[in-house]
N, C-alpha and C positions, 0 to 999 in steps of 0.2 A: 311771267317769267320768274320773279321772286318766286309761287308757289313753287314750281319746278324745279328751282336753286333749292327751295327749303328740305324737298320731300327728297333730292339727291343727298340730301344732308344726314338723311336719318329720322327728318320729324315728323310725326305723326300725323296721320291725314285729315284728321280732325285740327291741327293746326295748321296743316296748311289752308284749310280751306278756312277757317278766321280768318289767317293775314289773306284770304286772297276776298274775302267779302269786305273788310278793310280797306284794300285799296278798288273795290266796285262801288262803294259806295256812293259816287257820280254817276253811274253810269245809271242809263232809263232800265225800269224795272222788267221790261221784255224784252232788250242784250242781255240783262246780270243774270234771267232763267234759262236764257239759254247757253250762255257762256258755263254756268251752272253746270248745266245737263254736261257739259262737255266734259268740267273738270272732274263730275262725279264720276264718270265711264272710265275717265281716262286713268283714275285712282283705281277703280276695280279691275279691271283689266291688267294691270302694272302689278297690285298686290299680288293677284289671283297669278301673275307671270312666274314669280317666282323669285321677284326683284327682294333683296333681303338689304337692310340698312347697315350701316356700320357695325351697331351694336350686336344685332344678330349674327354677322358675321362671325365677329369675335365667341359668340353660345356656341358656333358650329363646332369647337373644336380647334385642333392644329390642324387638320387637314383640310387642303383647300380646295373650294368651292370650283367647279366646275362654271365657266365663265363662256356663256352663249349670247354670239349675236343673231336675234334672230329677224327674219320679217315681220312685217307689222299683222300680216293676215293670220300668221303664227298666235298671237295674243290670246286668245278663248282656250286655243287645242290647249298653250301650255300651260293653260294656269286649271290642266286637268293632271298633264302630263308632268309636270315638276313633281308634286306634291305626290304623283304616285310611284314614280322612281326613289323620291327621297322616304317613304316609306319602310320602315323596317329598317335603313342602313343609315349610314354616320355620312356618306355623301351630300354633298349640298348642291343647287345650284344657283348661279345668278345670271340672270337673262339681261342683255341689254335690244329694245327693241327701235328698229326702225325702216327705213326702206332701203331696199338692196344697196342700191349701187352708194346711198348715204354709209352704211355701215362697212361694206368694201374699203373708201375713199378713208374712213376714220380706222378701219383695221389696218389701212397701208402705212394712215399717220401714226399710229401706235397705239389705239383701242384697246385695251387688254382685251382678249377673246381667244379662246381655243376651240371653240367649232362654230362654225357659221352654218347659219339653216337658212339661204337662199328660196328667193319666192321664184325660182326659175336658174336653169342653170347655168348658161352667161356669167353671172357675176361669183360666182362660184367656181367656176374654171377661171376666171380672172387672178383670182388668190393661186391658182394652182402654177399658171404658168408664169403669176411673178416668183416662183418658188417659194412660195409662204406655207405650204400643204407639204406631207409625204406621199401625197398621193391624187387623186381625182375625184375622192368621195364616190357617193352615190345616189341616185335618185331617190329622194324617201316619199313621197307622193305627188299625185298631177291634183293640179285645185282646177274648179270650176266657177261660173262667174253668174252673177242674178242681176236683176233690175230688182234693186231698190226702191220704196217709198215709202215716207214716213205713214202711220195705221189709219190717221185719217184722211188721207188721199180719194179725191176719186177719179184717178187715174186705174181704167181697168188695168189687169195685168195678164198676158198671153206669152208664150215663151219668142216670137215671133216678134215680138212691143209692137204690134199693130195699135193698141190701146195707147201709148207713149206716142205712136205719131197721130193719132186721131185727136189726141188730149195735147199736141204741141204749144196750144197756146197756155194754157195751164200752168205751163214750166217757165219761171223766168231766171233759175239757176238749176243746171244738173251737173251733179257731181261725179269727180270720177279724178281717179291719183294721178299725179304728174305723169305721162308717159315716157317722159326721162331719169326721173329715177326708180322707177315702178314696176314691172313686170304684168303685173294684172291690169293699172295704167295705159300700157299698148296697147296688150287684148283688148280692153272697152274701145279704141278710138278702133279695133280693127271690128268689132261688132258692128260700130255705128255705118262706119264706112261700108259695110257690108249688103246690109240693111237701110244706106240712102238715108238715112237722118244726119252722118255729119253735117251736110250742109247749114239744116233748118238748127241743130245745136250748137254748132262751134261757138256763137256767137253769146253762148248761156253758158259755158263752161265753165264752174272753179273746179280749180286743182288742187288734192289734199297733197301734202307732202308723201305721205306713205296711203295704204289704204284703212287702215284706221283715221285717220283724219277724215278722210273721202265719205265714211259711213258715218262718221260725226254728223257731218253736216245735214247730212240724208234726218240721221234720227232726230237730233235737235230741230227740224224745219228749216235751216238754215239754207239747205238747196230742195225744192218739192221730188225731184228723183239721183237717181245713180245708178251706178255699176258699180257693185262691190263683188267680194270674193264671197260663196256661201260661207265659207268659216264665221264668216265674221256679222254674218246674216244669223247663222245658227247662236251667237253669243248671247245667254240667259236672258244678260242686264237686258237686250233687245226685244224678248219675247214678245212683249205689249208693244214695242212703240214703232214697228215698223211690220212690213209686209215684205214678200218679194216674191221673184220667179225665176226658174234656173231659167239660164241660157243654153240652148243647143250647141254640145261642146264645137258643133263642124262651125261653127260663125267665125271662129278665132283659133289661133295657132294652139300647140297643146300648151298647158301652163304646168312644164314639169320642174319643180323644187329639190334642186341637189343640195348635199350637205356636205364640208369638207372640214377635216379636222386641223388646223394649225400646228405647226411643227413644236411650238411650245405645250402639246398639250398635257395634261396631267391626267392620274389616273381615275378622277372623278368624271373628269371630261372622255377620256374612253369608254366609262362605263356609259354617261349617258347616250354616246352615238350606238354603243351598242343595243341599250335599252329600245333605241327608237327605231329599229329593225323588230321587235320583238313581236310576241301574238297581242300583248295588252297594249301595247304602244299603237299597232297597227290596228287596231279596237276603235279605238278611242279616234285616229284619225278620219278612219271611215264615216265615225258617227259625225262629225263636221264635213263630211262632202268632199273629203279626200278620196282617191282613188290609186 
């Protein structure tokens, strides 16, 4: 928690990650590599998002920074997708990431935010009809969902996870995001259920807070499989350390991701919603398994 108090602070990720090997210092040498792996992603991910510190803020200029809350499964796309909007122009943005219905619950407590990028759109018409939006937004892509597992698994993989229940015993945690605050969450417990393996998993299930946590756990070994979102399957840092395989989108409900702008929003924040309709925006999604 201190690193995460530090790195909200402005300090640099190389300090936080001192003060956080500081206070690992107790712990067994195979929690502190994997808690590691965690904090490493979770710093690339965050940078790569578009998250800017105090200081930078203040570089940006007088004009302010366009202020996105987005999903968690969002994290890979925008840490393509910031940096290529803020390209060439004085706009900036700053991303806060988490999972739907969490950043909902903190945008109604007063989250600073001017456009929400919903992992589905439920929580997104929620802001519309407490009258928090001018409007209804609009759909900006449907995601898709894979069975994860860490690269040296040998759990086969078939889009069908006939391999996942032939290999049941295998697994003694599979992961997959809280289905209450989650979106992609649901969909997995609706695959399982689909598919006749709730039964044989419920009982191996952690839950990530969002779905970034969820593929945490998958990549670090912490749970042997999952259900993640391909986004977040396709994330560089992951190349090597994990495997996966879509899911057939008919197994689960569709996962479509609206976006709605808050009535506060600024002109940095118009531009980015408008960016994210665009042909380069719409690029870039596609190449993460957006549709």
């Amino acid at each position: 928690m201190k690193a995460a108090f530090l790195y909200a602070l402005g300090a640099s990720p190389r300090s936080v990650l001192r003060v956080w090997i500081r206070r690992r210092s107790g712990v067994s040498p195979r929690r502190r590599v994997a808690a590691a792996g965690l904090l490493h992603l979770a710093l690339a991910l965050q940078l790569g998002a578009g998250l800017v510190s105090p200081a930078s803020a203040q570089d940006a200029g007088a004009s302010r920074p366009a202020l996105i809350a987005a999903a968690a499964n969002l994290q890979p796309v925008l840490a393509e997708l910031v940096p290529l909007f803020e390209r060439g122009q004085k706009n900036r943005v700053r991303v806060t990431i988490g999972s739907s219905a969490n950043l909902v619950r903190q945008i109604q407590q007063g989250l600073p935010a001017e456009l929400f990028m919903s992992a589905d759109e439920d929580f997104a018409l929620r802001l519309a009809d407490a009258g928090l939006t001018p409007d209804r937004g609009l759909v900006y892509a449907t995601g898709r969902l894979v069975l994860l597992v860490p690269a040296g698994s040998p759990l086969a993989l078939d889009p069908q996870l006939r391999g996942l229940k032939s290999g049941l015993g295998q697994v003694q945690k599979f992961s997959i995001a809280n289905p209450e605050l989650a979106p992609y969450g649901r969909a997995a417990v609706q695959v399982l259920q689909k598919l006749d393996l709730w039964p044989a998993l419920r009982g191996k299930i952690v839950l990530g807070e969002n779905m970034a946590q969820a593929t945490q756990y998958v990549s670090t070994g912490a749970a042997q499989a999952g259900i993640t979102a391909l986004s977040l399957a396709l994330a560089p840092e992951l190349a090597t350390r994990v495997r996966y395989v879509l899911i057939p989108a008919d197994l689960h409900a569709p996962v479509r991701q609206r976006m709605v702008l808050l009535k506060n929003a600024g002109p940095a924040a118009h531009a980015f919603y408008e960016f994210l309709q665009s042909p380069p925006a719409k690029a870039v999604l596609m190449r993460y398994g957006y549709v």
